[in-house]
N, C-alpha and C positions, 0 to 999 in steps of 0.2 A: 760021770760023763766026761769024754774027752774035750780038754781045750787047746787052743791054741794060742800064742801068742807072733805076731808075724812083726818085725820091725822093716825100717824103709828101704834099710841095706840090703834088704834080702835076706837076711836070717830068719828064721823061726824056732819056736821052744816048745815044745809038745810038752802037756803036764793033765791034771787032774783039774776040773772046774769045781769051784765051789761057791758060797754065797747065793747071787739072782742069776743061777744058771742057763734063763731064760733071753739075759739083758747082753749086749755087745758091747766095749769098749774101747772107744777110741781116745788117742791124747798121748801128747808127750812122754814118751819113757824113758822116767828117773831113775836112781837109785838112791836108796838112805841108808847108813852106816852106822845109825841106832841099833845097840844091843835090847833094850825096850822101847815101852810107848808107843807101841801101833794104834791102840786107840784114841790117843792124841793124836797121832799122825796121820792117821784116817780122817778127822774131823778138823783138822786147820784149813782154813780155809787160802792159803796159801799155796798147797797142793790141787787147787782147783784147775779141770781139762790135763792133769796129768795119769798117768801108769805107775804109779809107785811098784818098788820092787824093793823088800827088804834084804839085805847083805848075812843078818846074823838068818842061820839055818831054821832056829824054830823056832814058831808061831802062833801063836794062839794058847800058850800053855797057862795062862793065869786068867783069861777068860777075857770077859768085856761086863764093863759096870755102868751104873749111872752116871756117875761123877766127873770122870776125866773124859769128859767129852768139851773140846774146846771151841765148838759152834753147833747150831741147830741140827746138822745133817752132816753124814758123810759126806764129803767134799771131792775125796780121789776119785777118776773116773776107773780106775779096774785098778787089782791088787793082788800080787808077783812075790811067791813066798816059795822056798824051798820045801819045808813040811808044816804041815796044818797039822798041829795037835789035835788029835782024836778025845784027848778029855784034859778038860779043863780044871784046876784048883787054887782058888785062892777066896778067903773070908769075906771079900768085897765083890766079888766075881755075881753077875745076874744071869746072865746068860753065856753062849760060846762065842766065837768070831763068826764061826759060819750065820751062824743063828742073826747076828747082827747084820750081816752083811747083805742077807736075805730080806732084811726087814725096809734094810736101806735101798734095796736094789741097785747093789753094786755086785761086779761078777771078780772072783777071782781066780788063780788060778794054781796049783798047785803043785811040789813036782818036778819044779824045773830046775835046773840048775844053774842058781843065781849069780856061782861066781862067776861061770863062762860070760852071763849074760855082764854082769858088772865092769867085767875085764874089756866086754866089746863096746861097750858103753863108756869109758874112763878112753878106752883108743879113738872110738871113731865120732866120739863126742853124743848126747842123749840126740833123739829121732824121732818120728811122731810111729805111731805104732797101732796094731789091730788086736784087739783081743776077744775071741769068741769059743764058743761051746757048744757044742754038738759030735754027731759021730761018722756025720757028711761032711765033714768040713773040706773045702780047697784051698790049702797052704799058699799055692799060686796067687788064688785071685784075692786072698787078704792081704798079702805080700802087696800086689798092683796097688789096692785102697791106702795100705800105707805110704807107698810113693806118691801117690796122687794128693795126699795130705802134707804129702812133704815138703812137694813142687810148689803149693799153694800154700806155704808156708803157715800151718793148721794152727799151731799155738800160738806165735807171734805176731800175728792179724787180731788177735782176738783181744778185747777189753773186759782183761775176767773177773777185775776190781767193781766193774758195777754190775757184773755176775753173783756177788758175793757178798758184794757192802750191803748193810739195811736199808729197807725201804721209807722208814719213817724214825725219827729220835727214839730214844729210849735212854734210862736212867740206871745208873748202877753204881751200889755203897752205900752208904752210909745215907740217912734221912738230912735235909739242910739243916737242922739247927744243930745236928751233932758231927756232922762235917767240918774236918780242918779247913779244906778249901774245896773248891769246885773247878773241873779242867773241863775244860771242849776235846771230845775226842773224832779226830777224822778217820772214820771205818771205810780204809781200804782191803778190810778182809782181819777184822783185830782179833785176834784170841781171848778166850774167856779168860782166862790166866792171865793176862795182864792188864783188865777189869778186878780180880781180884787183888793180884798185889798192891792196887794201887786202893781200893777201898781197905784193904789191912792197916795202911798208912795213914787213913783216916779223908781219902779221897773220895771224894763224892764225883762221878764220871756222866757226862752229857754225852751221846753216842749220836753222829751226824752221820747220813749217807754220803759218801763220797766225790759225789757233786754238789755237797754245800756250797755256799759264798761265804766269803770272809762276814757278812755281816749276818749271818745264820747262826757261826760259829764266835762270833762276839757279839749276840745281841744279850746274855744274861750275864756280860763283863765278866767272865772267868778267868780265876785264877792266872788261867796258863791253859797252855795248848799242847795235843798229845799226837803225833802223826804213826797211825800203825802201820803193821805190815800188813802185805798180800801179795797176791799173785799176778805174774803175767811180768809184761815190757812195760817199762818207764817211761819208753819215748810215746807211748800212747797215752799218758794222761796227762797233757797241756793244763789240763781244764782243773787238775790238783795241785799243779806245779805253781802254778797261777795265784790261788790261792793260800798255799803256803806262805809263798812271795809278799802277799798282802797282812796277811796275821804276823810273819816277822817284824815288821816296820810297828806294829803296837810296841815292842818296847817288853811286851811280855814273858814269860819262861815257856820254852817250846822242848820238849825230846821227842824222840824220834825213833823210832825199829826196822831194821829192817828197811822194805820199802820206805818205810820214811824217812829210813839213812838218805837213799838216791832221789829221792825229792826235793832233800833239803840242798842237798849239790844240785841238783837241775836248778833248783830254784835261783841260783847264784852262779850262774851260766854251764853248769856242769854235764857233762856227755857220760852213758852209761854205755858198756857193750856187756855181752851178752857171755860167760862162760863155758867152756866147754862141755863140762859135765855139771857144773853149780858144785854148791856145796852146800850137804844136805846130811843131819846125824847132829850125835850127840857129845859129839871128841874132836871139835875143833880148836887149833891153838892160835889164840891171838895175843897180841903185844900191846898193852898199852902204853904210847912212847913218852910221854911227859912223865911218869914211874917206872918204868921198865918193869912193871909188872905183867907175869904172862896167865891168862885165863884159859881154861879148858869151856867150849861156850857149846850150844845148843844150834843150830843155821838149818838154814834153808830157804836160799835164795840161788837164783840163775844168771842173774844181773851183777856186774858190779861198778864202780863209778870210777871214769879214767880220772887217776889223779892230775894227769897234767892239763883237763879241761879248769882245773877249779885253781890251777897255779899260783896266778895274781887275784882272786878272788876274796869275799870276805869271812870265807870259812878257811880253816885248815885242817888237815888230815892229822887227826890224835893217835889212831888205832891201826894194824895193820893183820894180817893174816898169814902166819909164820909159812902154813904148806908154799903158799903162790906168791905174796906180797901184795896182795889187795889189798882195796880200803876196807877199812871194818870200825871206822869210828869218825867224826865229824865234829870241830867246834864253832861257833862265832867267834871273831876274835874280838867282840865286842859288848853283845849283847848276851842274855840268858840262854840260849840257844847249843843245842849238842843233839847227837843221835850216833847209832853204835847199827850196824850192819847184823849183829847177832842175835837172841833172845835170851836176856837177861830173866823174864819169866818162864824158860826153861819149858818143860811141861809137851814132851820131854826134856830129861837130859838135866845136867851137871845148874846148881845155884852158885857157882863161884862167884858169876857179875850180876847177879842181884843190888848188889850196894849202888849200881849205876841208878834204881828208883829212889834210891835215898839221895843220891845227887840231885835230884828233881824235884825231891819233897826241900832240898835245902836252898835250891832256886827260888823254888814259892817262896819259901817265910822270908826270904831276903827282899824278895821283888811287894809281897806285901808291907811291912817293913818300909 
């Protein structure tokens, strides 16, 4: 079946639909620069109200499994692929992509050619967009729907953290008597993967919805506190900033991802703007300045946090982001307190800053201690 994909500029990409051939897609269209991990990339929930559109040309060719699924559901609202593997092989593989995508009702689309789209998207910055399927389709009038989402600024109106975070606590790692320690984690959209590395470590994990209070998230005196990532504009969640702001002042050891990089800077008077394209993949180079050591990291975020809001502030900028010079790391200069812009749980993409969980695990034993 024919699809379309119409952005606000007025382009459109004519390809092959596949997936919930049925379903329409609207949302922000991105681009990711991962050579794998579509099915992580599909299920992070950081990707949520977006168009993902992968860069490397094929897809689907090792299938989709049970495992690396890193939230309950697909998350992307439609998905932008050069060629759809026609068959799938690999030892862990359950099913195909289409097959998944069908299940999830998500639509994709196939066919297109992703570099043109990547190159107009890297120029005229990402745009909210229309993606539909059928054989009547009017290029025009999806074209109009995506300016009208554009004017009405579609994705940055939108609070897609309580879109995403859970509804109710939940427990993950390790049983309390064979737990190292025990963390509070604020789920503004966390990935399973860094639920897992952290019970590897012998982390026992409390998972709050994102509208917690500070005494939700210290009412069973934990260890330490965990601020993940998610999706969407920073300057929309007060109500998190807020709360960070309060579990600081415990004295406690707190990291941070991502989203919870630019939290931890709001929380300490800091102003984020907004990217032009993000950055998003699995072959980003960041600096960390107190080592001069350079990491290859995992991103995807569209935010990032001006460094000269947080100047005189009581954090400072540790880390930076070789392509542009962004922030991509955060410390207290006083307390147990840090967070890194990137994903050290990987999943996809490179385990180079993994050691930053093991800075955290060496936070606790000090701070219990």
């Amino acid at each position: 079946m024919r699809a379309i994909l119409a952005l606000a500029d007025g382009a459109t990409f004519v390809g092959e639909a596949f997936g919930a051939v049925e379903k329409e897609a609207t949302g922000e269209v991105v681009f990711n620069t991962g050579m794998t991990g579509y099915q992580e990339v599909l299920t992070d929930p950081s990707y949520a109200g977006q168009i993902v559109t992968l860069t490397y040309p094929l897809v689907g060719n090792y299938g989709v499994n049970r495992d690396d699924v890193e939230s309950k559901r697909v998350q992307v609202a439609g998905f932008v692929v050069r060629q759809l593997a026609d068959v799938f092989s690999n030892w862990r593989a359950n099913e195909s992509l289409d097959a998944f995508l069908k299940e999830q009702g998500v639509l994709g689309i196939t066919g297109v050619d992703t570099r043109a789209l990547t190159r107009r998207l890297r120029h005229e910055g990402v745009m909210m967009g229309v993606l539909a399927a059928g054989d009547d389709l009017n290029p025009d009038a999806l074209v109009a729907r995506a300016r009208e989402l554009q004017e009405a600024h579609g994705y940055d109106s939108v609070d897609w953290v309580k879109r995403v975070t859970t509804p109710e606590p939940y427990s993950w790692g390790p049983d309390e008597k064979d737990a190292r320690f025990h963390v509070s984690v604020l789920d503004c959209g966390v990935k399973y993967n860094i639920l897992r590395e952290l019970a590897n470590l012998g982390v026992r994990s409390t998972v709050y919805p994102a509208t917690a209070t500070p005494d939700q998230l210290l009412e069973r005196d934990p260890d330490g506190l965990f601020l993940s990532p998610g999706p969407g504009d920073p300057s929309l969640l007060g109500y998190a900033v807020d709360t960070v702001r309060t579990v600081i002042e415990t004295g406690k050891p707190v990291m941070g991802i991502c989203l919870g990089n630019q939290l931890l800077g709001c929380a300490f008077g800091g102003r984020t703007f907004k990217l032009p394209f993000g950055h998003r993949g699995a072959n980003h180079p960041v600096k960390d300045l107190p080592t001069g050591r350079v990491v290859i990291t995992s991103q995807n975020h569209g935010y990032a946090i001006d460094p000269g809001s947080i100047k005189d502030s009581a954090v400072e900028v540790t880390q930076i982001n070789l392509n542009d010079g962004t922030v991509e790391g955060l410390r207290h200069k006083d307390l147990p307190v840090f967070s890194i812009q990137y994903h050290p749980e990987a999943s996809p993409g490179p385990t180079d800053s993994r050691l930053f969980f093991d800075r955290f695990l060496a936070n606790l034993e000090k701070h219990k201690r």
